[in-house]
N, C-alpha and C positions, 0 to 999 in steps of 0.2 A: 682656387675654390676651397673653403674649408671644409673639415671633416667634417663627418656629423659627430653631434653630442651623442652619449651612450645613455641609455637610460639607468637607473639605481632600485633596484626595490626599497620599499619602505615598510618595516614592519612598528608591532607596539610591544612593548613590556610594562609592566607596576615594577615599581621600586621596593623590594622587598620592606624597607622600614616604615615608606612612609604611603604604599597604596597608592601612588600616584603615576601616572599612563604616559609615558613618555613616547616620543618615533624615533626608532635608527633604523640606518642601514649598515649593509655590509663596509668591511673593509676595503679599499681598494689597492690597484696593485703600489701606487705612493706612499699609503699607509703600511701596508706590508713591508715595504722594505726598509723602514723606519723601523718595524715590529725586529727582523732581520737581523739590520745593523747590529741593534740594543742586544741581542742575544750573543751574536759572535762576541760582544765587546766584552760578556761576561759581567758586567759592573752594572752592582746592585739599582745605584743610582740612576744610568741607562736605559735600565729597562724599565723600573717606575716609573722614571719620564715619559717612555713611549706609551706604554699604559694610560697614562692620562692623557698624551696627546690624541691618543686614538681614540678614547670616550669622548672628550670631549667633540673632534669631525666628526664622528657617525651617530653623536646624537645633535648635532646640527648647532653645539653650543647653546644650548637652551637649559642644562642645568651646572650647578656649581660643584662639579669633581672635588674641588680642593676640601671644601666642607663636608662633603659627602661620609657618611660612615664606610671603612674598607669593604666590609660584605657588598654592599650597595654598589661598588664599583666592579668588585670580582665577579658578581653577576650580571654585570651590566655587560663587562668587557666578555666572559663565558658567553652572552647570546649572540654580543656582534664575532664572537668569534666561531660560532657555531653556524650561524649561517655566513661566513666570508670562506671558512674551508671545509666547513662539513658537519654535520651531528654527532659524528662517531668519531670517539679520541682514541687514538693504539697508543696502548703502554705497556711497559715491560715493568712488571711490579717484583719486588724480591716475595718469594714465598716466606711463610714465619715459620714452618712448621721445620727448613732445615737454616735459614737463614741466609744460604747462600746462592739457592738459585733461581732464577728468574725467571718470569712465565709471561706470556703474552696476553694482551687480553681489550676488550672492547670495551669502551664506558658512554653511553647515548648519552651524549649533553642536556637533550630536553629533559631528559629528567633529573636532573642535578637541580636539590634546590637549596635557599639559604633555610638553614634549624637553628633553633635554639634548646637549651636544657629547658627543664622544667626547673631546678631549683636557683636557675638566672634572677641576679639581682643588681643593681646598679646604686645601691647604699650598703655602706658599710659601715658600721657601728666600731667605734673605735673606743670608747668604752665612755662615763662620766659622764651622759648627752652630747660626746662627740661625735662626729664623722665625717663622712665624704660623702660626698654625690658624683658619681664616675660616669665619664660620656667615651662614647664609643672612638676607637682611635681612627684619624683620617689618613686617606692615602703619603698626604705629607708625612704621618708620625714615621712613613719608614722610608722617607728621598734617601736615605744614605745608608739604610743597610737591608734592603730588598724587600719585596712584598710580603707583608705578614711576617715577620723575622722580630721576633724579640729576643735580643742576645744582651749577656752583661754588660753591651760597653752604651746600650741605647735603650737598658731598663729604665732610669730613670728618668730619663728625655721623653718617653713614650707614657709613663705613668703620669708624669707633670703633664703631660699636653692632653691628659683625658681628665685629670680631675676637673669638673665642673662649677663646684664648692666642695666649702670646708664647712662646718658648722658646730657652736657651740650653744650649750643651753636648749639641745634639742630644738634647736633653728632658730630659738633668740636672736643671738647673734651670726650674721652669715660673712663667709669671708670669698670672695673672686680672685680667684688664680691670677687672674692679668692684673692684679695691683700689688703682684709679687713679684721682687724681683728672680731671675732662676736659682739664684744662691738661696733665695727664702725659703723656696720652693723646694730644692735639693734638700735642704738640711730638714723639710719638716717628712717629708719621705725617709729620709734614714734615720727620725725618731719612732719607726714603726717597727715594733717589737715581732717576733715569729710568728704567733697568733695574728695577728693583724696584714702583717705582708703574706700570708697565705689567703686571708679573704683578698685581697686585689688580685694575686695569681688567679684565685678562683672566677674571676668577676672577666677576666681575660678567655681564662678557658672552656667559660662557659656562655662566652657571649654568642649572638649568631655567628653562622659562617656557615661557608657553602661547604656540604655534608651529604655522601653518598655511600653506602653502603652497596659492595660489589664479592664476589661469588670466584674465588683464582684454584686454579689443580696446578699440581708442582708435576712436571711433564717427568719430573725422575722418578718422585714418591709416590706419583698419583694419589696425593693427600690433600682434598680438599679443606681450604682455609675461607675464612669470611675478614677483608680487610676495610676498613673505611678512610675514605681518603676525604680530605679536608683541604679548603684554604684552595687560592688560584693555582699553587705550584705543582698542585698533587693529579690537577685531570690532564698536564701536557707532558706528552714524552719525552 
């Protein structure tokens, strides 16, 4: 005689980008140990993978992860992971106030949500009717060096895979990334002068992401501080 099947709750979320009402459910315990593996193994690549694998089942495979903008997925994967273990994340944050010691502390995941700046833009003027038009990085920009990680050896791998267009003539003439090859592509990134590579830094730093501002006492100094934690890595202990 077979088991019985178990049943799954099914909840709804919007896609912070795009307002649109998706269903998942929780995690399960097969998913979980996939989540697991990826963590003992320490590799960045790993655990991205599991990441995606697990949005992908518990939202039933009904939208396209790989395209997705990363916020879009760090929230996606924050809710199925809020309800598979719980609403409330314990963490041990360093205090700033001596830098060294560590305080415990509680962060409700419902209310974590994706923010953007006010002074967020997604063009940048590069001067003479040049510029860019910059698209959000997807979970792909980071399979090989962790969620949300932009480091010098995958700046400009991650910059190429967000430009959108190039434009000259104040959009006269428009140019598409994909009919470059990555050498064209590299070399016209590092004709980008200080002024200019700081608007892209800015266009990163100020793009959405999930953005919660939390309340920590240093258990030594009893000095309270105000931290704000960003990005998927910053709500797990």
């Amino acid at each position: 005689m077979a088991l019985p099947k178990l049943t799954t709750p099914t909840y709804e979320l919007e896609i912070p980008s795009t307002d649109e009402k998706i269903k998942y459910r929780p995690f399960l315990v097969k998913e979980e140990k996939i989540l697991m593996m990826a963590m003992e193994s320490k590799s960045d690549a790993d655990i991205t993978q599991a990441v995606k694998d697990i949005v992908n089942e518990c939202t039933f495979n009904k939208v396209n992860i790989s395209n997705m903008p990363m916020f879009d997925v760090e929230y996606i994967f924050l809710k199925i992971r809020s309800k598979s273990v719980g609403e409330v994340s314990k963490l041990k944050l360093l205090c700033p106030d001596d830098k060294k010691t560590y305080a415990d502390c509680e962060v409700n995941l419902t209310d974590v949500k994706v923010q953007v700046e006010e002074d967020h833009t997604n063009k940048i003027e590069l001067g003479n009717g040049t510029g860019m038009i910059m698209q959000y990085p997807t979970i792909n920009s980071f399979k090989d060096s962790g969620i949300r990680t932009i480091t010098p050896a995958n700046m400009l791998d991650v910059i190429g895979s967000c430009i959108l267009q190039v434009y000259e003539e104040d959009g006269k003439k428009v140019y598409d990334p994909k009919d470059q090859t990555k050498k064209e592509l590299t070399e016209f990134i590092e004709q980008l002068n200080t002024g200019q590579f700081r608007d892209v830094q800015k266009f990163f730093e100020t793009m959405p992401k999930l953005k919660h501002e939390i309340s920590i006492k240093n258990p030594k100094t009893k000095k309270e501080s105000k931290i704000t934690l960003t990005g998927l890595n910053d709500f797990f202990g």
